[in-house]
C-alpha positions in Angstrom: 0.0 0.0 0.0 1.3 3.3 -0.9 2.1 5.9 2.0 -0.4 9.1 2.0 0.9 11.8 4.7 -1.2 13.2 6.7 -1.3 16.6 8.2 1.4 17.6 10.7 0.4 19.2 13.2 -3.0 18.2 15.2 -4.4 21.7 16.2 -8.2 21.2 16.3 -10.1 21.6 19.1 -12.5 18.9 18.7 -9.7 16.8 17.7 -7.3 17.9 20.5 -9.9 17.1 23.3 -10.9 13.4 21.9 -7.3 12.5 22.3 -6.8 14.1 25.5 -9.8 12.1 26.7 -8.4 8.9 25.1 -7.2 6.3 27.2 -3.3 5.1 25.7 -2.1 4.4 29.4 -1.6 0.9 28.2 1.0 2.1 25.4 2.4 4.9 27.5 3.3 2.5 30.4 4.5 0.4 27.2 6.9 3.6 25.9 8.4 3.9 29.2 9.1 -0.1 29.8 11.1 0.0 26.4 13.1 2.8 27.5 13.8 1.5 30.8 14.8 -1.7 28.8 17.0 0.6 26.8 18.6 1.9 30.4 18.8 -1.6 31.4 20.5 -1.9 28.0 23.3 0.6 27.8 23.7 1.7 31.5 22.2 4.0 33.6 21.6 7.7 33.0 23.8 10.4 34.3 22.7 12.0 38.2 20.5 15.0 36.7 19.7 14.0 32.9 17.9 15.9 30.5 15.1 14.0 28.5 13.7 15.4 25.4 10.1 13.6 24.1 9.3 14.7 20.8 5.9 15.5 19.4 4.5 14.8 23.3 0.6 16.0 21.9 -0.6 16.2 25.4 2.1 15.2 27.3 1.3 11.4 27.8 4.9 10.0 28.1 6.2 13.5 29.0 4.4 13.3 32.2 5.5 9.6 32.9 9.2 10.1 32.5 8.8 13.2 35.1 7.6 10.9 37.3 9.5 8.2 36.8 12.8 11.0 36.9 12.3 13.3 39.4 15.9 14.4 39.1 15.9 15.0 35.5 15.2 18.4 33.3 12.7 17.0 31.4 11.2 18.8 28.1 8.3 18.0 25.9 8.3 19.3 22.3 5.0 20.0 20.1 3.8 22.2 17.5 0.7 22.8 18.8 -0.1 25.2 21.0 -3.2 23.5 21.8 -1.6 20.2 22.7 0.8 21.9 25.0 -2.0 24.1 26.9 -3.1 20.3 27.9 -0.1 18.9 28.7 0.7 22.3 31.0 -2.1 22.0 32.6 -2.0 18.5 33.5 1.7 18.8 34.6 0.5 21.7 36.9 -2.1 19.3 38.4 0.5 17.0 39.4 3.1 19.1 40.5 5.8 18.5 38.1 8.4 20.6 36.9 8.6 20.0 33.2 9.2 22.2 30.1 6.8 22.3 27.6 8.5 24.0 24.0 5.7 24.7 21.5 8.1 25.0 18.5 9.0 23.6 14.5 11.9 20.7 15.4 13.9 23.1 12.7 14.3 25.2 15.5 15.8 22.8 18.3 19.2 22.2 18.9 22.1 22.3 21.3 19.9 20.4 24.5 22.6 18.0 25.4 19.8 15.5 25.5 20.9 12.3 27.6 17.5 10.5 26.3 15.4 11.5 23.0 12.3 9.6 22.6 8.5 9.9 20.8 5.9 8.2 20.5 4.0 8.3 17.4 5.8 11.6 15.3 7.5 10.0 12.6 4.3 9.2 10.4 3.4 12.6 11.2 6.6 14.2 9.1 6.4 14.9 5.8 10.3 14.8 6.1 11.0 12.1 7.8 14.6 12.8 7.6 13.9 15.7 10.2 13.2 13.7 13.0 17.4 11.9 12.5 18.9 14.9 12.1 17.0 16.9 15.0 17.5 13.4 17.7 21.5 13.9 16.6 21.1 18.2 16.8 20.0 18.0 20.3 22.1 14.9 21.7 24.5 14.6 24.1 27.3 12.1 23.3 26.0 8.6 24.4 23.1 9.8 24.2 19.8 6.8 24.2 17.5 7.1 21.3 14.0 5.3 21.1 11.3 6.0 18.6 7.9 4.2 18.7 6.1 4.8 16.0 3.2 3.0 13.5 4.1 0.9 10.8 2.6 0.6 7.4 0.4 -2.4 6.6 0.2 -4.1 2.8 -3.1 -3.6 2.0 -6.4 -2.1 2.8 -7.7 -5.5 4.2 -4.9 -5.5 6.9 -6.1 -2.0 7.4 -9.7 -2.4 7.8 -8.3 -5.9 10.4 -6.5 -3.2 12.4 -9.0 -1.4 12.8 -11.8 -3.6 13.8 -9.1 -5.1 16.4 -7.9 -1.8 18.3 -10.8 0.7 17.2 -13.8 -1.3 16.4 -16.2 0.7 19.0 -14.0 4.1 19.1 -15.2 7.6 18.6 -15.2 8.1 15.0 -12.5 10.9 14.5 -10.7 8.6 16.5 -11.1 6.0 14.0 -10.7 8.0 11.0 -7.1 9.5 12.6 -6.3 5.6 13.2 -6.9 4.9 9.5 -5.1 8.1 8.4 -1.8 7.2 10.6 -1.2 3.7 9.3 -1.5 4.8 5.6 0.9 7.8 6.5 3.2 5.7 8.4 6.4 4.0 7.3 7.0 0.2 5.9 10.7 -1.2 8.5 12.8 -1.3 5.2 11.5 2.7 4.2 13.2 3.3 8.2 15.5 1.3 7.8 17.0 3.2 4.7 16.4 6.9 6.2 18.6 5.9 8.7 21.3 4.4 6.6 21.1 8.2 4.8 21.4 10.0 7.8 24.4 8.0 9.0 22.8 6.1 11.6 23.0 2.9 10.5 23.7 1.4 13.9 20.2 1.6 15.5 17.8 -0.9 15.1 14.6 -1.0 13.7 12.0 -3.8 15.3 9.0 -4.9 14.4 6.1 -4.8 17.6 3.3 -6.6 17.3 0.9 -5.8 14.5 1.3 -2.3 13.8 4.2 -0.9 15.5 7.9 -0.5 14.5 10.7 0.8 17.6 13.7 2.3 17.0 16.7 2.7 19.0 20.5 3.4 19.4 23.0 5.4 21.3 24.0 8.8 19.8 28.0 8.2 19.2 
């Protein structure tokens, strides 16, 4: 099936608030075991890191990893303004100190980032390219690297199989989103060779179950 990209940004208001109310604990707490596999991995962080979660929509795994690293600087990245106003607001409910950058990824650089991670961004990019060079722009050396994202299925049957599994009684924008995301998102061997053109040959690409693809690797 051929890729169709979808739009960017997700800056609606009706469309905002359905995925705010949307329950993905379950692939949240998911996100943050495979980065704690990662740690497990490649050794521990350094005594006050800085995470950086890319495209963090409402601030799902952003949240998490504050809680799960109280020590850490911890920044979520978004170009939506309405996104962020969530995830602010839901950070101030719980008390955590986390910085919230509405911003083009262009426009990052120079974080010294000890962990990069998303959840979901790659399929958004009409470059995907940006998201391997702006991971390497705001690294640290030895930096950890994981990128959870959707993956293409072959046809239109898998499609409609995919979504009667996952979305079968979801709100319909939710459903039509669903739909849009796995045409828009990449096949492994299409990730596989952006990162051999952006030099990173190194990381891995895996497939997860039936519609996800990870990513991960240490920044050299």
């Amino acid at each position: 099936m051929q890729r169709q990209p979808e739009p960017e940004l997700m800056e609606g208001a009706q469309q905002v608030q359905v995925y705010a109310d949307a329950d993905f604990g379950a692939g949240d707490a998911h996100t943050l075991s495979l980065l704690n596999g990662l740690l497990e991995r490649t050794g521990a962080l350094p005594p006050t890191p800085s995470l950086v979660d890319l495209g963090c929509g409402p601030g799902n795994i952003t949240l998490r990893l504050a809680q799960a690293f109280p020590e850490a600087r911890v920044i979520g990245v978004d170009g939506s303004a309405a996104m962020l106003a969530i995830a602010r607001r839901r950070a101030s409910e719980l008390d955590l100190n986390v910085e919230f950058r509405c911003c083009d990824l262009r426009c990052l650089n120079d974080l010294g980032a000890d962990l990069v991670t998303s959840n979901s961004l790659l399929h958004h990019l009409h470059q995907p390219d940006l998201l391997w060079r702006t991971t390497i722009a705001i690294a640290a050396p030895g930096c950890r690297v994981l990128h959870r994202d959707l993956r293409r299925p072959a046809s239109i049957e898998a499609l409609d199989q995919l979504q009667q599994r996952h979305l079968g009684e979801a709100p319909a924008l939710l459903v039509r989103d669903f739909r849009a995301s796995l045409v828009a998102a990449f096949e492994i061997q299409e990730v596989n060779d952006q990162l051999l053109e952006a030099g990173l040959g190194s990381w891995s690409v895996e497939p997860e179950d039936d519609r996800y693809l990870v990513v991960s690797g240490l920044v050299n």
